[in-house]
C-alpha positions as CSV (number, residue, x, y, z in Angstrom):
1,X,0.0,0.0,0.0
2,X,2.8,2.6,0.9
3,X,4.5,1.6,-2.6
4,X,1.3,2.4,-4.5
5,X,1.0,5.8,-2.2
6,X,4.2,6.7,-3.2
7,X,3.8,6.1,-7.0
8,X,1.1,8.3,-6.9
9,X,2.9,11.2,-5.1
10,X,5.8,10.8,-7.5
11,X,3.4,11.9,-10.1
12,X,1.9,14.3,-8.9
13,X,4.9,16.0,-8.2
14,X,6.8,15.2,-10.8
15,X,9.2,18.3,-12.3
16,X,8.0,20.1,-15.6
17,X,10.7,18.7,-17.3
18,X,9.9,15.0,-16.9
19,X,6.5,15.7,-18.4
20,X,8.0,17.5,-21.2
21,X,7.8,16.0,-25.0
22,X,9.9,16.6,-27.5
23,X,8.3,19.3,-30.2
24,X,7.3,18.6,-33.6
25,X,9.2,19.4,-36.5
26,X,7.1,22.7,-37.4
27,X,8.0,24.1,-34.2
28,X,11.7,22.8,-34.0
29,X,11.7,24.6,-37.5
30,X,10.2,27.7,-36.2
31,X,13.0,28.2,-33.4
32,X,15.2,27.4,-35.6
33,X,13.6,30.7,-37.8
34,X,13.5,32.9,-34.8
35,X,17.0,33.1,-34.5
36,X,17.5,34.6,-37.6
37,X,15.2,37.6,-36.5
38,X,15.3,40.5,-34.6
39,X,12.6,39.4,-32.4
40,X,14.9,37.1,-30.8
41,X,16.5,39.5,-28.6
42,X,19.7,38.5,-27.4
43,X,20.0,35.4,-28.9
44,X,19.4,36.9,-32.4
45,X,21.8,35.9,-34.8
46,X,23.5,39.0,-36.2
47,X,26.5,37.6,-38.1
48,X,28.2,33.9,-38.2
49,X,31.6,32.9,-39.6
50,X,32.9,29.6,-39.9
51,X,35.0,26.7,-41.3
52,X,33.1,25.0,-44.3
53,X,33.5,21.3,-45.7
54,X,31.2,20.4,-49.0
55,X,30.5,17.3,-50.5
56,X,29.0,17.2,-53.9
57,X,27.7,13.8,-55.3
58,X,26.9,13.1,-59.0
59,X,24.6,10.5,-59.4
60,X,25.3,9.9,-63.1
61,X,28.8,9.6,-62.6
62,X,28.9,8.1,-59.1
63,X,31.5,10.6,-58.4
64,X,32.0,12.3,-55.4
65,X,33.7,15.9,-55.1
66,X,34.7,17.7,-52.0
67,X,35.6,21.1,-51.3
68,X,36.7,23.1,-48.2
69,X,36.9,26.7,-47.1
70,X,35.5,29.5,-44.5
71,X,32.9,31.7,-44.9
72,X,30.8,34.4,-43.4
73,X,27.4,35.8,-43.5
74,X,25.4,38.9,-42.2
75,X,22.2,39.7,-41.4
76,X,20.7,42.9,-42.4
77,X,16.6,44.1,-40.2
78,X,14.3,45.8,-41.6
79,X,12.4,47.6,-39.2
80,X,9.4,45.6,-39.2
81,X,12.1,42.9,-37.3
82,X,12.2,40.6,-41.0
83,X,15.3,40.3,-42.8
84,X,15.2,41.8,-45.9
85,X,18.9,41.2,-47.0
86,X,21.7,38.4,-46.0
87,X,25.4,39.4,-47.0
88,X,28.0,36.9,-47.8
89,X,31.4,36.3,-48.6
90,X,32.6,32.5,-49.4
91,X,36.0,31.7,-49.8
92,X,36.9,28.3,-51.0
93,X,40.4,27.1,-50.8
94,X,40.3,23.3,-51.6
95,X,40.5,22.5,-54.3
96,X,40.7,25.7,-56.1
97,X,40.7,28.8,-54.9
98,X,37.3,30.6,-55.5
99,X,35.5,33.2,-54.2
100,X,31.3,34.0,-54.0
101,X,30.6,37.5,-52.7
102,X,27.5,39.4,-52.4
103,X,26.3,42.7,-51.0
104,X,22.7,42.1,-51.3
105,X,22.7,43.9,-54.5
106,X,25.8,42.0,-56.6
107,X,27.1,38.8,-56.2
108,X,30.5,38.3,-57.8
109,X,32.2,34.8,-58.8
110,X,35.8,34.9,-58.5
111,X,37.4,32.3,-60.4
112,X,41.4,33.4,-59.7
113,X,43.1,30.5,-62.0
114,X,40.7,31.7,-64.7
115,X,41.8,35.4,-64.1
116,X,37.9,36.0,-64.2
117,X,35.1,37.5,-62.2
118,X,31.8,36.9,-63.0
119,X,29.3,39.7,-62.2
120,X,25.6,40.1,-62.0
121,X,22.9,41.7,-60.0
122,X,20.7,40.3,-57.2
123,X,16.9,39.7,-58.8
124,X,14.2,39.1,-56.1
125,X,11.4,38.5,-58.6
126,X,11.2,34.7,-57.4
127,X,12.8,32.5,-54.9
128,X,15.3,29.5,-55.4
129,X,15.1,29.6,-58.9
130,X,19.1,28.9,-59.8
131,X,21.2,27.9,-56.8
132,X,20.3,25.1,-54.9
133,X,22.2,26.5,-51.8
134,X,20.3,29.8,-51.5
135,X,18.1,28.7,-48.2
136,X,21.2,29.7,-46.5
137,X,20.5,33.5,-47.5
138,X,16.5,33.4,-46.2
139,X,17.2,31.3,-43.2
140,X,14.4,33.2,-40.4
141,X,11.8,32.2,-43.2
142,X,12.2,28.8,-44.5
143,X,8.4,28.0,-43.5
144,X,7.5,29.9,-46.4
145,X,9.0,28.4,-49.2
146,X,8.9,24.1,-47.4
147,X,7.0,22.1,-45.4
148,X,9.0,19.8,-42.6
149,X,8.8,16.5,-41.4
150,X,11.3,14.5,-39.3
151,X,14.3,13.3,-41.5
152,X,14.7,9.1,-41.4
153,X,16.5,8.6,-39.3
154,X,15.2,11.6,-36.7
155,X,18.5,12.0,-35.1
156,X,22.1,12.0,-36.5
157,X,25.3,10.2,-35.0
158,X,26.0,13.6,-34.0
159,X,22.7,13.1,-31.4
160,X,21.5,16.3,-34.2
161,X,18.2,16.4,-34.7
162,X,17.5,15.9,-38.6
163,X,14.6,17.9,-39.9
164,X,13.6,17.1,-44.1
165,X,12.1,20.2,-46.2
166,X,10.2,19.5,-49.3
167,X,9.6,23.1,-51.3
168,X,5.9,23.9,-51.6
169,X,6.2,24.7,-55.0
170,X,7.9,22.3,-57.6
171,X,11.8,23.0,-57.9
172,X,14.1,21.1,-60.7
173,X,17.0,22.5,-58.4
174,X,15.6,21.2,-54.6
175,X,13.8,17.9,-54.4
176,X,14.3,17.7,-50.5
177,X,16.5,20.0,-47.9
178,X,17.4,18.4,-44.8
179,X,18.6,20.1,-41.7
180,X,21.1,19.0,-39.0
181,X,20.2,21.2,-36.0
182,X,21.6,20.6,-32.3
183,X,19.9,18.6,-29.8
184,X,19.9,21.7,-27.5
185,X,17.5,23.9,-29.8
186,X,14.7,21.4,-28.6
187,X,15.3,22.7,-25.6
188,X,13.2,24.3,-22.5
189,X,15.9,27.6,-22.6
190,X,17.8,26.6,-25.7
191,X,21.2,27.8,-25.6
192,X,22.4,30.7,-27.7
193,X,24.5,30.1,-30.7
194,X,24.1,28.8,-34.7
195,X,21.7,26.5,-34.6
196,X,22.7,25.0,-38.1
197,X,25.5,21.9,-38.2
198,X,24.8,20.7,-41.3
199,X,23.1,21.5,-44.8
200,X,22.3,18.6,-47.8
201,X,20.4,19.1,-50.9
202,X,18.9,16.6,-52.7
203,X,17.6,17.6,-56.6
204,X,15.5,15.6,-58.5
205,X,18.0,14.0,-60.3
206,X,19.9,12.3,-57.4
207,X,23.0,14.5,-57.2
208,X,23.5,15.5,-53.2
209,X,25.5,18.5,-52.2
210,X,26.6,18.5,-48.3
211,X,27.7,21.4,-46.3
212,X,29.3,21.2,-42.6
213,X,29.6,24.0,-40.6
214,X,32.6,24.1,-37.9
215,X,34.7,26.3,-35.5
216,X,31.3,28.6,-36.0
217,X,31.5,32.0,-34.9
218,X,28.3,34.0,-34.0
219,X,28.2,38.0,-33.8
220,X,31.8,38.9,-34.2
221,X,32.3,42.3,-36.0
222,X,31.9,42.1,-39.9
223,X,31.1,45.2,-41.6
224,X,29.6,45.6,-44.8
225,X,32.8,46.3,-46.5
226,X,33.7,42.6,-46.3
227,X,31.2,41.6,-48.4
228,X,32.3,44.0,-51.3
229,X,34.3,42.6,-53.5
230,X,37.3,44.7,-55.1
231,X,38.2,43.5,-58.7
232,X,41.5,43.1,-58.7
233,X,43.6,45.3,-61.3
234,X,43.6,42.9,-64.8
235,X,41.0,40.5,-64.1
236,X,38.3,39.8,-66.5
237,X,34.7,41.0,-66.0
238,X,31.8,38.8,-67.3
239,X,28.7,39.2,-67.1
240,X,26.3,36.5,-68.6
241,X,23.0,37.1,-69.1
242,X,22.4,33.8,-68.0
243,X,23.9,34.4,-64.1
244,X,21.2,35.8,-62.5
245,X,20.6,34.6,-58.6
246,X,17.3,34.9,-57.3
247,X,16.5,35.3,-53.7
248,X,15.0,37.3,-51.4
């Protein structure tokens, strides 16, 4: 009788945390989202820099390339709280030296061993339309563009929580978008910091491309001129009327 007494006090008084589930995959999404705006408060995710490491897979081939580099990002508010711009500046180093830069209103291609920049204007018209990897430029509003379910497996070897985005409308460069996020976001208080370890598109036609985020730095001072590219003196200028990237 006193055991069954005392299994009946135990839960009743039970902590909050033990009854605690683990949230669904729209609202693991949606902090993931509030990070990325102003509304956030402290934790608000300003700027990030970090080490890189891509892995590119071509079905057809069976071939898999990899790539390596840093690269940083800024976030710029509008006043209604919503991002209305994301600056970047990625710098590859493995295995050739590249650069992708954009001030919100250019994005220049830096091919160095081609002594060639490519150079075209930022076109918000639609969203996604060219580069599979432009989610990481509209990260607070990814809710918008996909719906989420839990990736298979749920969680990572990493412990990560894996979150799989389909795009609402049909995309020949996204067929799915899954999302390594830390076991921490799920969190009561999740802690501050990026809340993004890992990045892998999937297109419709089986090629993967894998991005890995380390050594991640969140808030440090960038300014806008690092995301201004200078042309070096002698390079050539393209500027195909093809390359246009669309995002918003």
């Amino acid at each position: 009788m006193r055991t069954v007494i005392f299994l009946i006090l135990l839960c009743i008084t039970s902590p909050a945390w033990a009854q605690t589930t683990s949230p669904s995959p729209e609202q693991l999404l949606e902090r993931f989202q509030q990070r990325f705006n102003a509304s956030a408060g402290d934790q608000s995710i300003q700027t990030v820099e970090a080490d890189f490491y891509q892995k590119a897979r071509i079905a057809s081939l069976n071939r898999t390339q990899t790539a390596r580099g840093t690269m940083a990002m800024k976030f710029i508010c509008a006043d209604d709280a919503q991002r209305t711009d994301t600056l970047f500046h990625w710098r590859y180093t493995v295995p050739n030296k590249q650069q992708v830069v954009s001030d919100g209103q250019n994005l220049w291609v830096y091919l160095p061993d081609n002594n060639q920049v490519m150079v075209s204007e930022v076109n918000d018209e639609s969203y996604y339309s060219e580069d599979p990897l432009l989610f990481l430029r509209n990260l607070g509003q990814l809710s918008q563009h996909f719906s989420v379910v839990w990736g298979v497996p749920q969680r990572n070897n990493d412990d990560d929580y894996l979150l799989q985005l389909t795009p609402k409308e049909s995309s020949v460069y996204i067929k799915t978008l899954t999302l390594a996020v830390p076991k921490w976001l799920a969190d009561a208080q999740p802690q501050a910091g990026f809340p993004l370890h890992m990045a892998s598109v999937l297109d419709p036609t089986g090629n993967t491309t894998e991005i890995e985020f380390r050594a991640i730095k969140i808030n440090q001072s960038a300014t806008r001129k690092s995301f201004t590219f200078i042309i070096p003196e002698g390079v050539d200028t393209v500027r195909p009327s093809d390359l246009t990237v669309d995002f918003k």
